[in-house]
C-alpha positions in Angstrom: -4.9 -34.9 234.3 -1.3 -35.7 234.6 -0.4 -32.4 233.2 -3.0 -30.5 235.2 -1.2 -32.4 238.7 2.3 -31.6 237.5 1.8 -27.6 236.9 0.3 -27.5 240.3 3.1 -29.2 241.7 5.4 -26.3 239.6 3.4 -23.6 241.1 3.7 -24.8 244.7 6.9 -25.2 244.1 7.7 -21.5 243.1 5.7 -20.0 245.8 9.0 -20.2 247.9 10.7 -17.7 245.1 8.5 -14.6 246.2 9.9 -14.8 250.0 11.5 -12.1 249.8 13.4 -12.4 253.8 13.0 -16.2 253.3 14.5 -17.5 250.4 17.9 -16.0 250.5 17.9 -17.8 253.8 16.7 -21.1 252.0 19.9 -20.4 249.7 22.1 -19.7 252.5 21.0 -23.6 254.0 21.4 -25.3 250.8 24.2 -23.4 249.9 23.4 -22.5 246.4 26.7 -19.7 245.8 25.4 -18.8 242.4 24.1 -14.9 242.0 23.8 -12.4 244.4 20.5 -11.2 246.3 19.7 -7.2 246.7 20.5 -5.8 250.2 20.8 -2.1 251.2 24.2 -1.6 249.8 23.8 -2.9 245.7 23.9 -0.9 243.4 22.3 -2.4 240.6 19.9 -5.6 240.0 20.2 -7.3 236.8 17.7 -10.2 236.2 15.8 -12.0 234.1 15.3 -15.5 233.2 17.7 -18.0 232.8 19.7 -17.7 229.6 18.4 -14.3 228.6 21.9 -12.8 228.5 22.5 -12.6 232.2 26.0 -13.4 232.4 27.1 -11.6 229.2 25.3 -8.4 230.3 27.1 -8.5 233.8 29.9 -9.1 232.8 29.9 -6.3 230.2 29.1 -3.7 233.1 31.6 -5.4 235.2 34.4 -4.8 232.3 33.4 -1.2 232.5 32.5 -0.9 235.9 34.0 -3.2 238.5 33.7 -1.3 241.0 29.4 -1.5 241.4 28.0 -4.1 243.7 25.3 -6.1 241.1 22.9 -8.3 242.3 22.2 -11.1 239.7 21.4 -14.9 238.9 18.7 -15.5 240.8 16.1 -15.3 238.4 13.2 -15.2 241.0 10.7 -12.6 242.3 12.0 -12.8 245.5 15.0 -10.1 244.1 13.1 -7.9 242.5 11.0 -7.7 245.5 14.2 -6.8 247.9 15.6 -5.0 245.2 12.0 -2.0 245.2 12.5 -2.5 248.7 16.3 -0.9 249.1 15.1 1.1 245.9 18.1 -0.2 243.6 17.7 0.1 240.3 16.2 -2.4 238.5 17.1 -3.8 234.8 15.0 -6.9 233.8 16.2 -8.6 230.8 13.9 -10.5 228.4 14.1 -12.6 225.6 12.3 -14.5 222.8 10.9 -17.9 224.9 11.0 -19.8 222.1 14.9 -19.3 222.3 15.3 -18.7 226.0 13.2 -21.8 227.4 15.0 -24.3 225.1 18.3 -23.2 226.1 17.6 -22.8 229.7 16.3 -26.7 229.4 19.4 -27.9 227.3 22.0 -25.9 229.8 20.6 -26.0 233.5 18.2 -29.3 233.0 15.0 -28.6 234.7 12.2 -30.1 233.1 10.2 -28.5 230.1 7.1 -28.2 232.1 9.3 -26.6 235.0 11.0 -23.8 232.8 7.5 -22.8 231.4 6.3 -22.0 235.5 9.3 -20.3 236.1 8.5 -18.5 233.0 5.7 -17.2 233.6 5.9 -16.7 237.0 8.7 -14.6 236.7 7.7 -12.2 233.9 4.0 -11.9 235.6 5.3 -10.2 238.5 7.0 -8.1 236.1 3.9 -7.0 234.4 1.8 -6.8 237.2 3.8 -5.6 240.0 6.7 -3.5 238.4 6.1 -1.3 235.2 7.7 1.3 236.4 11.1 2.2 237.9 12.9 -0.7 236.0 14.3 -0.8 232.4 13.4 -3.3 230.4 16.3 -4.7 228.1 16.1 -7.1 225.3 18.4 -10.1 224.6 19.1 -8.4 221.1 19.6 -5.4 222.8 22.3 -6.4 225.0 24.2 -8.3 222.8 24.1 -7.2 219.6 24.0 -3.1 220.8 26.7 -3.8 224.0 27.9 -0.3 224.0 24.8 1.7 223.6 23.0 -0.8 226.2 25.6 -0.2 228.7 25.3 3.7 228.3 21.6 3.1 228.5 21.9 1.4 231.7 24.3 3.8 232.8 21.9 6.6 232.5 18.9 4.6 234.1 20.9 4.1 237.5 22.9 7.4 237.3 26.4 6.3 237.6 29.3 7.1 235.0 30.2 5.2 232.3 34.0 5.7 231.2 33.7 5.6 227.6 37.8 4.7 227.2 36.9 1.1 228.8 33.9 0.5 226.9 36.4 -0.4 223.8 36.9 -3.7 222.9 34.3 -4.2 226.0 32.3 -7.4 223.6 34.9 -9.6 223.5 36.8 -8.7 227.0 33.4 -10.0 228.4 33.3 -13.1 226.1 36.6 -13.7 227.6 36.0 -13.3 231.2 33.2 -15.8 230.8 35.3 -18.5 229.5 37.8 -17.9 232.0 35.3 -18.0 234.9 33.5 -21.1 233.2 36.8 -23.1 232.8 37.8 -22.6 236.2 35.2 -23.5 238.0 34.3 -26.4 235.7 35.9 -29.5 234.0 33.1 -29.1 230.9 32.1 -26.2 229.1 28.4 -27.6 228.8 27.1 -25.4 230.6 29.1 -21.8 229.4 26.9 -18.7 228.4 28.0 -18.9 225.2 26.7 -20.6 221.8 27.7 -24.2 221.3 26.6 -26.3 218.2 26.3 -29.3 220.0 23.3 -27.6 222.5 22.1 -25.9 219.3 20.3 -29.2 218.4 19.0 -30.1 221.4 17.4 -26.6 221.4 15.7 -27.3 218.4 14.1 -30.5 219.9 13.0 -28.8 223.2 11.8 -25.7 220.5 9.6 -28.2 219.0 8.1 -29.6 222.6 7.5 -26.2 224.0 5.3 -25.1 220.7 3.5 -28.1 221.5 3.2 -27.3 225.5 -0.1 -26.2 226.5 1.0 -23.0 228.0 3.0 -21.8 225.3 0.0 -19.9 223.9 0.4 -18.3 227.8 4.0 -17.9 227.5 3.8 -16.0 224.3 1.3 -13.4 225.0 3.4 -13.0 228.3 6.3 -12.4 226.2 4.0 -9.7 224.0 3.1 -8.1 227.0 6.7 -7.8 228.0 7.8 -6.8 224.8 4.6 -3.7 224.8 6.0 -2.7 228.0 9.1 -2.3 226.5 8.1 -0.4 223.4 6.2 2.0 225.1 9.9 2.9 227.4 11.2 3.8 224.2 8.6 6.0 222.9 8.4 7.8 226.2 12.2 8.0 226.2 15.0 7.3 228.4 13.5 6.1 232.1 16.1 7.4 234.8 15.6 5.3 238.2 14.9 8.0 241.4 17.6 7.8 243.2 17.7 6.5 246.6 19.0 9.4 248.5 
């Protein structure tokens, strides 16, 4: 009963993160600095949930492109909502949650039970409301395949990609990340990068999620996402429509 009170106090909670016109504004009050929303002038959205590769994939494009206005970090409908409205292209990024949830948990704190919602709440809309004119990108994809992803993106939103700064582009974004992170922060807990120490309180939160009674939900979301993202490939490269 206690667990049936709490998700519905989780899903009230997220309605919020579909306004669209709204919850930037709620951002803007409480100012929360983190990300960027979609407005008629962005370029590109990147988003997915937390700690699926978000910062390393911007900050791979930004190494090759720094010139494109990215909207990013918000990890809520509410951007991909204003994003298909001013038509920028979309890339969601997705990841494994038995890896993603844990991490998002040991890194940002919200509550097991929290991270689930957001979960699925997030990569519903996804599969209901936005199959087409996105590009789905996997964790592995963008960080094991940097190059290739970035060329992939490239050709999904149309813009160039200068293959002379995409050398060495890995580890120039590994190293604006710990830049950025040890400047704004006096602890790296919370950097987008591996650390042993949150490797094992992953593995503790790993074994309370499989345990979670929505993780059955949480996986077949994740199948879903993962069809979705199977079928892009055999129907080959999706190019966004521009806006213009």
């Amino acid at each position: 009963m206690v667990d049936r009170i709490q998700e519905i106090g989780f899903r009230l909670l997220l309605i919020p993160t579909r306004w669209k016109y709204l919850f930037p504004l709620i951002h803007y009050v409480k100012r929360k600095k983190s990300g960027q929303f979609c407005t008629s002038s962005t370029d590109l959205c990147i988003e997915g949930f937390m700690s699926s590769a978000n910062t390393f994939a911007f900050n791979a494009l930004y190494c090759v492109r720094p010139d494109l206005d990215i909207a990013r970090h918000k990890h809520v409908v509410a951007n991909l909502k204003r994003a298909s409205d001013h038509r920028v292209p979309t890339v969601i990024l997705f990841r494994n949650p038995d890896d993603c949830i844990p991490s998002a948990v040991s890194r940002f704190r919200p509550s097991l039970a929290e991270a689930v919602q957001r979960y699925l709440y997030f990569y519903q809309y996804v599969v209901d409301e936005m199959k087409s004119d996105i590009l789905l990108v996997s964790f592995e994809e963008v960080t094991q395949e940097v190059e290739a992803t970035i060329r992939r993106i490239g050709s999904f939103a149309a813009f160039d990609v200068n293959e002379d700064r995409l050398e060495g582009v890995e580890e120039r974004a590994k190293e604006r990340i710990r830049r950025r992170t040890k400047r704004r922060a006096k602890t790296t807990e919370r950097i987008s990068l591996p650390k042993e120490k949150r490797e094992k309180k992953k593995n503790k939160i790993r074994e309370e999620l499989v345990r979670h009674s929505k993780y059955e939900d949480v996986r077949d979301l994740y199948c879903q996402v993962q069809d979705l993202h199977k079928k892009q490939g055999q129907h080959g490269q999706v190019v966004y429509e521009s806006k213009t």
